[in-house]
VEXVEXBA-328726 format. One record per residue (C-alpha): residue in three letters; residue number from 1; x, y, z. Coordinates in nm, 3 decimals. Each point is the difference from the previous one (the first is absolute). Layout:
<atoms>
ATOM nukol tordo       X       Y       Z
ATOM   ala   NUM       X       Y       Z
...
</atoms>
This chain:
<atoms>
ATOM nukol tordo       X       Y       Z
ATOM   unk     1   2.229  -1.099   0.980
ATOM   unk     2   0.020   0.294  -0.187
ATOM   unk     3   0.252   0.026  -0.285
ATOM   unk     4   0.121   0.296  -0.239
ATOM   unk     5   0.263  -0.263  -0.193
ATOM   unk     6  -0.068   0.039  -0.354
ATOM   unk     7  -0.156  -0.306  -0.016
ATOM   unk     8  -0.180  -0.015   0.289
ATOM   unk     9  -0.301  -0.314  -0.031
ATOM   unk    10  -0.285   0.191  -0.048
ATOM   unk    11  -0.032   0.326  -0.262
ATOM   unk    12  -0.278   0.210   0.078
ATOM   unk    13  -0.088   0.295  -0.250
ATOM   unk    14  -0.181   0.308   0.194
ATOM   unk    15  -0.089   0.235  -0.277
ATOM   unk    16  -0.203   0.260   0.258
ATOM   unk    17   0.020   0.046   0.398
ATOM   unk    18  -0.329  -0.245   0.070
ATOM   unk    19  -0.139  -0.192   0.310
ATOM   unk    20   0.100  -0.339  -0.080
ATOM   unk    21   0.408   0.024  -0.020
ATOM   unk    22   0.082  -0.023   0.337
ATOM   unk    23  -0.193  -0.286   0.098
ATOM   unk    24   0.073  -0.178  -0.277
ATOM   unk    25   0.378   0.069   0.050
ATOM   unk    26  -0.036  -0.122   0.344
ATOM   unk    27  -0.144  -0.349  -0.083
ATOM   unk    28   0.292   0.001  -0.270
ATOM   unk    29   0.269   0.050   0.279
ATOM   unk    30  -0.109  -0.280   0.187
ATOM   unk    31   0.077  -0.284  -0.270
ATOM   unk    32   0.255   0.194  -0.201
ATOM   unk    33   0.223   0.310  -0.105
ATOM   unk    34  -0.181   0.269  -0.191
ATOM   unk    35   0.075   0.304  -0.216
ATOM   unk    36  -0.251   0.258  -0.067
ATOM   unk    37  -0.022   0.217  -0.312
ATOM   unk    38  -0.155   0.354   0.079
ATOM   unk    39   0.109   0.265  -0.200
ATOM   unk    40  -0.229   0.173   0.151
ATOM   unk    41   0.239   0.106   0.335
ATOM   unk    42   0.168   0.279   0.148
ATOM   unk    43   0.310   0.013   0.143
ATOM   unk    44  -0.022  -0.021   0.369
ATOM   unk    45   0.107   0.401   0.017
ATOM   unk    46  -0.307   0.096  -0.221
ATOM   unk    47  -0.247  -0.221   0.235
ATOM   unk    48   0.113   0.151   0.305
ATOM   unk    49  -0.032   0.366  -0.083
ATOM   unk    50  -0.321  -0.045  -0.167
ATOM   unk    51  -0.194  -0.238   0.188
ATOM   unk    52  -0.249   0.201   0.055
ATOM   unk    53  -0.111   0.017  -0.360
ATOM   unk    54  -0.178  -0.311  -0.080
ATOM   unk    55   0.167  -0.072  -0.344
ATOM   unk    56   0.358   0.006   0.188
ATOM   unk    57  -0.112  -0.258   0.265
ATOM   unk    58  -0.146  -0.264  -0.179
ATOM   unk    59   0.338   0.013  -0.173
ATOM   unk    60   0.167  -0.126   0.301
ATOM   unk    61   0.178  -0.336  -0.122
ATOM   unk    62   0.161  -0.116   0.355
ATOM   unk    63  -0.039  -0.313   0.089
ATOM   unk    64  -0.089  -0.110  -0.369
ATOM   unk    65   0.323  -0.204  -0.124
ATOM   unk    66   0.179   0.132  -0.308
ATOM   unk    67  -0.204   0.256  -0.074
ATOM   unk    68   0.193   0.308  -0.125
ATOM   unk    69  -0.121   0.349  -0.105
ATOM   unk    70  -0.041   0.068  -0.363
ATOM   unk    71  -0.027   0.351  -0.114
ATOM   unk    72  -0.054  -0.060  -0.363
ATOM   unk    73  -0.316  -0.134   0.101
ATOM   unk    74  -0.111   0.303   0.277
ATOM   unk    75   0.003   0.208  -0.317
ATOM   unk    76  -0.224  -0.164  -0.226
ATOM   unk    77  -0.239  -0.105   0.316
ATOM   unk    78  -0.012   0.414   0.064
ATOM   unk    79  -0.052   0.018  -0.366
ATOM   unk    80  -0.242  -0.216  -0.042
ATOM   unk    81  -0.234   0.151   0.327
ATOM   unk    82   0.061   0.372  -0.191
ATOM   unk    83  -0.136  -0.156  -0.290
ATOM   unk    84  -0.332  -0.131   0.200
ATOM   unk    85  -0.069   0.314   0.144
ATOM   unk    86  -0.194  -0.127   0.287
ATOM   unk    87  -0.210  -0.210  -0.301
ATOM   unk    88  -0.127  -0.325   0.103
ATOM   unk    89   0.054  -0.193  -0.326
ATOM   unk    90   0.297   0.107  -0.058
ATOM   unk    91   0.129  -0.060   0.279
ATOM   unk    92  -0.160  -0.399  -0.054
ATOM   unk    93   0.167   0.021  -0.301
ATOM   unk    94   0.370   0.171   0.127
ATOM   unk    95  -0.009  -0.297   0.282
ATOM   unk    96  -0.007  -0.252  -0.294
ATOM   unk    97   0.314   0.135  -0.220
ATOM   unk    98   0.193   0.029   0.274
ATOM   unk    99  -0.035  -0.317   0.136
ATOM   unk   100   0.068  -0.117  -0.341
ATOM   unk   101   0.343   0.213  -0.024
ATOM   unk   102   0.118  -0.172   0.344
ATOM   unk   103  -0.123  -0.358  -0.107
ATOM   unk   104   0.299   0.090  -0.304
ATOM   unk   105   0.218   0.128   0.243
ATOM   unk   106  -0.010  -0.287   0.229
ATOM   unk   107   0.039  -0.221  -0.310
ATOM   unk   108   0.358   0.058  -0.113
ATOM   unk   109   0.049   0.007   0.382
ATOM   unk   110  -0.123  -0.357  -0.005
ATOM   unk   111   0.210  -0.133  -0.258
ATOM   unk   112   0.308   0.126   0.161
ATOM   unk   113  -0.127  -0.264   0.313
ATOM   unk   114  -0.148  -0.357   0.091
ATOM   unk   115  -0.234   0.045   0.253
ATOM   unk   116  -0.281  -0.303   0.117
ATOM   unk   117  -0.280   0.205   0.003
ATOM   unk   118  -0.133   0.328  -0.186
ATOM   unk   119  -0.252   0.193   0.122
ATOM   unk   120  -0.203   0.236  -0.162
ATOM   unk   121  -0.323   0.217  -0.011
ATOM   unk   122  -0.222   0.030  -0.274
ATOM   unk   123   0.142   0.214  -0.299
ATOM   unk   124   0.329  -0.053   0.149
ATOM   unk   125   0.095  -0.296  -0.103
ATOM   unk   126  -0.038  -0.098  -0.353
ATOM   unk   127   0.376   0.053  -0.066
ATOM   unk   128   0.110  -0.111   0.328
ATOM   unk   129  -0.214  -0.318  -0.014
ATOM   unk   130   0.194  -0.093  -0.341
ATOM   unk   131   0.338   0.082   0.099
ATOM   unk   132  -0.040  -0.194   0.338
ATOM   unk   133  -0.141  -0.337  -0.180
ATOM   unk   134   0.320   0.020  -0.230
ATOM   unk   135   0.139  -0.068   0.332
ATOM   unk   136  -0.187  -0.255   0.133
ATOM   unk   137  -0.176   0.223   0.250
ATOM   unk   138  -0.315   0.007   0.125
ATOM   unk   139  -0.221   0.259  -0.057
ATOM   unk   140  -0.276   0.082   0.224
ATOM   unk   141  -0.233   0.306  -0.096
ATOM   unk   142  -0.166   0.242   0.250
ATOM   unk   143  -0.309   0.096  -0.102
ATOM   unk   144  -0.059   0.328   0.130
ATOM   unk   145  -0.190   0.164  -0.216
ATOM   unk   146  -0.363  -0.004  -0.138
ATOM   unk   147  -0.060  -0.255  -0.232
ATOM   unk   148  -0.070   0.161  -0.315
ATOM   unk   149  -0.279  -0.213  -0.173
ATOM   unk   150  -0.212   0.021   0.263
ATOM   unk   151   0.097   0.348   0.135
ATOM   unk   152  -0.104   0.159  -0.371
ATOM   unk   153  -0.363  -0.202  -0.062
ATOM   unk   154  -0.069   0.083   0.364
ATOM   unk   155   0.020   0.365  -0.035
ATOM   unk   156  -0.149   0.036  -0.316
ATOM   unk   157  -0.288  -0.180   0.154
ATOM   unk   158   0.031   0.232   0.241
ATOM   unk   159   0.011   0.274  -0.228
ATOM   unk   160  -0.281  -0.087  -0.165
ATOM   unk   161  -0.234  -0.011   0.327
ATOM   unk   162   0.167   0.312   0.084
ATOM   unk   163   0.067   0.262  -0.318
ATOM   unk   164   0.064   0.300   0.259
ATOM   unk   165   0.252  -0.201   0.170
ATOM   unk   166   0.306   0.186  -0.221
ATOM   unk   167   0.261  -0.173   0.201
ATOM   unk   168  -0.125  -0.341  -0.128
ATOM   unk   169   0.113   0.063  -0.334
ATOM   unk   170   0.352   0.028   0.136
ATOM   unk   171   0.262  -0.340   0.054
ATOM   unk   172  -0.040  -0.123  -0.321
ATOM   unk   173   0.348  -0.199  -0.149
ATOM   unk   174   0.123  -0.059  -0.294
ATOM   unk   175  -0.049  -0.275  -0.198
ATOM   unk   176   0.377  -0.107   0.015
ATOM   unk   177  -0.008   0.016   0.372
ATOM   unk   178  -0.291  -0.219   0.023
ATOM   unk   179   0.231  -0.234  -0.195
ATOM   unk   180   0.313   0.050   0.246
ATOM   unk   181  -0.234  -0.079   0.276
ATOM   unk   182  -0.083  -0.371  -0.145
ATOM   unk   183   0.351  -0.050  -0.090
ATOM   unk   184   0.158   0.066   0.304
ATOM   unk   185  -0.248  -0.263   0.185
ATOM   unk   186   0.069  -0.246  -0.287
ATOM   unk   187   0.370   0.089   0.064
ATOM   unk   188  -0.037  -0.040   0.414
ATOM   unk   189   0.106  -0.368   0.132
ATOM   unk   190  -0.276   0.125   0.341
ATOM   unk   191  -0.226   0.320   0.054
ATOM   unk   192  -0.009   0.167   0.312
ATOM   unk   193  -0.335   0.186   0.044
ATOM   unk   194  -0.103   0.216   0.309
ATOM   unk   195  -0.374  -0.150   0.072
ATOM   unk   196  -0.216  -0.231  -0.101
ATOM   unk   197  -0.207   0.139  -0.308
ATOM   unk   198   0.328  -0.002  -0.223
ATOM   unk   199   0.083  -0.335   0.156
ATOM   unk   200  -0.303  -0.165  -0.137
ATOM   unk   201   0.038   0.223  -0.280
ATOM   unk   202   0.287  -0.123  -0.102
ATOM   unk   203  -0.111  -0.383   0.047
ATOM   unk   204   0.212  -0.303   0.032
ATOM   unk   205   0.157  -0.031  -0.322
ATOM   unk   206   0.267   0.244   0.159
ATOM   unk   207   0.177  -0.076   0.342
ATOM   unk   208  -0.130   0.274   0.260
ATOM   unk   209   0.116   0.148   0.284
ATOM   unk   210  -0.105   0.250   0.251
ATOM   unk   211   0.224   0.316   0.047
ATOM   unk   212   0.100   0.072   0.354
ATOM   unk   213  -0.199   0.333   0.162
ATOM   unk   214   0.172   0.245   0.168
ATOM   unk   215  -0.167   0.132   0.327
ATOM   unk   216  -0.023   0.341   0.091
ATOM   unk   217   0.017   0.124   0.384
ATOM   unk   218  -0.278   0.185   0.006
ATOM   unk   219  -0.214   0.050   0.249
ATOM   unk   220  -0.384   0.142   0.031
ATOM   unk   221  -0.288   0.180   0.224
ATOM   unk   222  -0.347  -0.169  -0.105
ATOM   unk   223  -0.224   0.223  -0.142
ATOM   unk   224  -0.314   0.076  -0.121
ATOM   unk   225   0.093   0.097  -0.314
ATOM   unk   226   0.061  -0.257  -0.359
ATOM   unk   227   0.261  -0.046  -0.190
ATOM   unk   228  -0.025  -0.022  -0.354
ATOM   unk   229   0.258  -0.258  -0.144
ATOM   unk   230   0.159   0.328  -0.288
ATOM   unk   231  -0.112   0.330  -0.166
ATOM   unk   232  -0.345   0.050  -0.073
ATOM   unk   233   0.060  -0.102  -0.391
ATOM   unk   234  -0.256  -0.242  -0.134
ATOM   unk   235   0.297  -0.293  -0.062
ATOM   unk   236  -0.005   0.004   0.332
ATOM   unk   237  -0.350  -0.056   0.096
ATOM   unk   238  -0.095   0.411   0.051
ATOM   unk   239  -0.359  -0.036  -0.155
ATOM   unk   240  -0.145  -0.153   0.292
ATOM   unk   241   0.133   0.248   0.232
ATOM   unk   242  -0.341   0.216  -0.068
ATOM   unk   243  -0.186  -0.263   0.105
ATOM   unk   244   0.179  -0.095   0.269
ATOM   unk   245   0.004   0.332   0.152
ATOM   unk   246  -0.384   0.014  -0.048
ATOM   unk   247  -0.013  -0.346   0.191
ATOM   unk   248   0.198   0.113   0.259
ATOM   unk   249  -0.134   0.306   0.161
ATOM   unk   250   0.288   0.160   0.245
ATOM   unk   251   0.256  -0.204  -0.168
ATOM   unk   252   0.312   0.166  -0.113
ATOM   unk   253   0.198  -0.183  -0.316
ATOM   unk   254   0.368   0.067  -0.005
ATOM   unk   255   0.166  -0.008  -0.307
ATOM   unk   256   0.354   0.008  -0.186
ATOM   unk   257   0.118   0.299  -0.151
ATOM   unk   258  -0.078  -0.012  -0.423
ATOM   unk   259  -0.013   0.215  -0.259
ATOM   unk   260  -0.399   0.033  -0.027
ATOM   unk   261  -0.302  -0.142   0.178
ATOM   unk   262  -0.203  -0.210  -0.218
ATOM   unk   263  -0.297   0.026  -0.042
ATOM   unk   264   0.078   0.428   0.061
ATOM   unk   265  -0.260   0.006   0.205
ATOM   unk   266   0.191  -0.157   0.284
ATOM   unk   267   0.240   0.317   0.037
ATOM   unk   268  -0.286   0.215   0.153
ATOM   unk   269  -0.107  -0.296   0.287
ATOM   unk   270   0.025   0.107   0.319
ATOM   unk   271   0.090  -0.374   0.131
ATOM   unk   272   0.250  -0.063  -0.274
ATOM   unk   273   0.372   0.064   0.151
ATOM   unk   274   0.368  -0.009  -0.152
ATOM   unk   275   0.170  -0.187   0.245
ATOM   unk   276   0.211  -0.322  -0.051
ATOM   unk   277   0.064  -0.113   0.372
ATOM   unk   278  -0.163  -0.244   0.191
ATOM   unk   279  -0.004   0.205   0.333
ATOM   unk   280  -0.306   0.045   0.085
ATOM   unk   281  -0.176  -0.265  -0.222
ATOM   unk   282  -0.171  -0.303   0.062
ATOM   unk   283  -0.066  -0.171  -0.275
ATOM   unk   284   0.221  -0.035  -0.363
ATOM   unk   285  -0.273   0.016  -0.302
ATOM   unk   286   0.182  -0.145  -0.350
ATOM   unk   287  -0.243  -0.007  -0.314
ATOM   unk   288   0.221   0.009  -0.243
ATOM   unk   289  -0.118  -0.234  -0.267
ATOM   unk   290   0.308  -0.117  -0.139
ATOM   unk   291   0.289  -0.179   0.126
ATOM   unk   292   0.176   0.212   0.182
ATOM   unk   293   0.243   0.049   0.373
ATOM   unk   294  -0.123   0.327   0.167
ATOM   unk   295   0.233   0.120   0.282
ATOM   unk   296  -0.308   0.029   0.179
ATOM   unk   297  -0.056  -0.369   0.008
ATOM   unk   298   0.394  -0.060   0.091
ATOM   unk   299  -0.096   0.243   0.290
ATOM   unk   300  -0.258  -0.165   0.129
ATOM   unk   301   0.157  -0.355  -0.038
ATOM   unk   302   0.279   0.184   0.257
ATOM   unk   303  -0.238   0.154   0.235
ATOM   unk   304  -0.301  -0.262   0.004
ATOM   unk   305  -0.247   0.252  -0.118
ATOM   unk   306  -0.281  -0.171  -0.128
ATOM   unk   307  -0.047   0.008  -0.410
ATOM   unk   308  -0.279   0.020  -0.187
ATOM   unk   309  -0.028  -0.022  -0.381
ATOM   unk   310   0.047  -0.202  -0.340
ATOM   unk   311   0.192  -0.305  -0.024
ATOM   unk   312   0.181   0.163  -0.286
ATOM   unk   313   0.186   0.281   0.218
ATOM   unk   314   0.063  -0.217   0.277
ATOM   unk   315   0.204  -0.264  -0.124
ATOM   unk   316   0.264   0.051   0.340
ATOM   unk   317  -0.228  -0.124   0.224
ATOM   unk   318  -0.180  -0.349   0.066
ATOM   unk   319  -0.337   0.055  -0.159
ATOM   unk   320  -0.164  -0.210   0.299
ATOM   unk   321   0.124   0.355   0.194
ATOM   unk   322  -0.132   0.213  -0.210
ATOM   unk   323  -0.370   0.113   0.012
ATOM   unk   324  -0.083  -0.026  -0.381
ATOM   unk   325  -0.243   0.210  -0.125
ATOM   unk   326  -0.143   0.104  -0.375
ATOM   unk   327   0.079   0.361  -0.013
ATOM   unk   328  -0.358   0.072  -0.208
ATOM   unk   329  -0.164  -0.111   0.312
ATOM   unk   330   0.008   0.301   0.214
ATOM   unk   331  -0.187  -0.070   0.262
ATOM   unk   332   0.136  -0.366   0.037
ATOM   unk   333   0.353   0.151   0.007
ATOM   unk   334  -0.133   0.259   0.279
ATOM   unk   335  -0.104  -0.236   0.174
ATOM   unk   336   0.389  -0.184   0.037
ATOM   unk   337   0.144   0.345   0.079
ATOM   unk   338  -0.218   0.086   0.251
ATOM   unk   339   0.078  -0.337   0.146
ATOM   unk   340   0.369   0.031  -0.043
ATOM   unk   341  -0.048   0.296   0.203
ATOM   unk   342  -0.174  -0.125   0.262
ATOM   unk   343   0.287  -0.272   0.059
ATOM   unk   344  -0.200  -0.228  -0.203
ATOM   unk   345   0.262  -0.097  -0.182
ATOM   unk   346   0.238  -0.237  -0.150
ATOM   unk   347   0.354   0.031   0.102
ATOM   unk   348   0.200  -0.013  -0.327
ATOM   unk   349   0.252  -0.235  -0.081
ATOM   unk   350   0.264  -0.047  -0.286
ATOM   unk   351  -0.047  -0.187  -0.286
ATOM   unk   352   0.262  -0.319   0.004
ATOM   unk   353   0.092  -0.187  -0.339
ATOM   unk   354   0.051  -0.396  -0.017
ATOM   unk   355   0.321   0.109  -0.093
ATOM   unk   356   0.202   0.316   0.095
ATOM   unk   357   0.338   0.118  -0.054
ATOM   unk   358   0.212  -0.120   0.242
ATOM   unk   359  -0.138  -0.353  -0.016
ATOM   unk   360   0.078   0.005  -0.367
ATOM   unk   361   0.374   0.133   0.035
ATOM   unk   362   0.019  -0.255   0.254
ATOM   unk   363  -0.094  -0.266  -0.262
ATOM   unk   364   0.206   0.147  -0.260
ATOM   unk   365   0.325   0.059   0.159
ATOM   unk   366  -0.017  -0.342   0.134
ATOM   unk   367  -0.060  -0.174  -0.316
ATOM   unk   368   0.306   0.198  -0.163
ATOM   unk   369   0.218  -0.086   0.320
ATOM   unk   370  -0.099  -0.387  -0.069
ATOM   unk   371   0.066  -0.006  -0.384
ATOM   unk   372   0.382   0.136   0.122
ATOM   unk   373   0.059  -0.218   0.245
</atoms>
């Protein structure tokens, strides 16, 4: 039941187009009226004369309730990408302040209403989070970005194994957004998390739930070819490629398009291709060794492509579907691609939660309809 009242049930702050809105919206509709806050859109006008140009259409607010452009915010989001320059870390670091100039906005928005529930993602909802508990709502967080304790020792581990790896030195926060991190999660009544690693993460001090996936229609030819799980950067898992390449003789790798190849020597390799589809592949390699949700993975959850690679990187899928492997073993993790290939193997399935999100809205709304009757 969709709702674009002012004070619709359910408050839901959006401070980027991302792929978790609309399915979360949806299982939001089905106990409840929601309003979404996305400054983020375009009038309808601007969508349909530009929808060819990919930062117009994933502006396109129909059929999210409430949501209403806000130029003011257009601006400083154009600003902000001048400002990068096409620079990696600043870019990390413009996502941040601007989802911490929409968590404001949405604040005084919030203590103009009453709604049950606030939802937010992280470094979004700080503000919002405090002006909804003055309320009496409840505030679950949507934690949909890296966790940055673990993201910074990891690559400077990393970095440290790797000292050519440049783009390892890059994604580092600040201090005070390390702190906004905790304090949002100390803030959050529940935690919705994408996979498993930040569900155990995250432990069971905190309620947990598991965000609803949206699947994409996609289809594929099999292939001989492999599909590595992002750009051939080392936080992904691009210094075994060499050795991989040497262990697989007639093998192409496919890889995302990146701003370097690293280690450099992979630029030059004749087997080594810039190509993010899955046409023509038959097996999705992830080796990142971090927490992390590759659209490569998502791809092959959608496709049943078999995966191959670190429990870190595939936290979407059920880990009894995924063939495991240590990434420093090159031969071992040969060996499961060329089996992959050979229809060997496993069919990948999703990772499910004890608890996802439309079981606990369920719970929620009905314990709030019980205290009012």
């Amino acid at each position: 039941m969709a709702g674009t009242a002012a004070h619709a049930d359910a408050f839901v702050i959006a401070p980027e187009p991302t792929d978790w809105l609309r399915p979360v919206v949806e299982a939001l509709e089905s106990v409840g009226t929601v309003r979404v806050f996305a400054p983020w859109a375009l009038p309808d006008l601007a969508v349909r004369l530009a929808g060819r140009v990919g930062f117009a259409r994933r502006r396109d607010v129909r059929g999210l309730p409430g949501a209403r452009p806000t130029g003011w915010f257009t601006a400083a989001e154009l600003a902000a990408r001048a400002y990068a320059g096409g620079k990696a870390a600043r870019a990390f670091a413009n996502r941040v302040r601007l989802r911490s100039l929409v968590d404001r906005a949405a604040a005084r928005e919030l203590d103009r209403e009453a709604p049950r529930l606030v939802i937010a993602p992280s470094f979004a909802a700080r503000s919002s989070f405090a002006a909804g508990r003055r309320n009496g709502a409840t505030c679950l967080l949507v934690e949909d970005m890296p966790d940055f304790d673990t993201l910074v020792d990891g690559l400077d581990t990393l970095a440290e194994r790797h000292p050519d790896a440049h783009f390892l030195r890059n994604h580092r926060p600040r201090s005070k957004d390390h702190a906004r991190q905790r304090a949002e999660r100390w803030q959050a009544h529940a935690v919705a998390v994408r996979g498993r690693v930040a569900w155990h993460r995250l432990g069971a001090a905190k309620t947990r739930v598991q965000l609803p996936r949206a699947s994409t229609r996609t289809h594929r030819r099999p292939g001989p070819d492999v599909c590595f799980a992002g750009p051939a950067l080392a936080r992904a898992g691009s210094t075994h490629l060499q050795g991989l390449l040497d262990a697989l003789p007639g093998r192409t790798i496919r890889v995302r398009p990146g701003p370097c190849n690293e280690p450099a020597c992979l630029a030059d390799h004749p087997r080594l291709r810039v190509d993010p589809g899955l046409d023509g592949a038959g097996v999705v390699l992830s080796l990142g060794p971090l927490e992390s949700h590759p659209v490569a993975v998502a791809l092959a959850l959608d496709t049943r492509t078999p995966i191959v690679g670190t429990l870190a990187s595939t936290g979407l899928a059920d880990p009894r579907t995924v063939e495991v492997v240590d990434p420093r073993d090159a031969t071992a993790t040969a060996a499961a691609i060329e089996a992959a290939l050979a229809g060997r193997g496993r069919v990948p399935r999703p990772w499910t939660a004890p608890l996802t999100l439309r079981a606990w809205l369920r719970a929620q709304y009905s314990r709030a309809s019980s205290v009012t009757a």
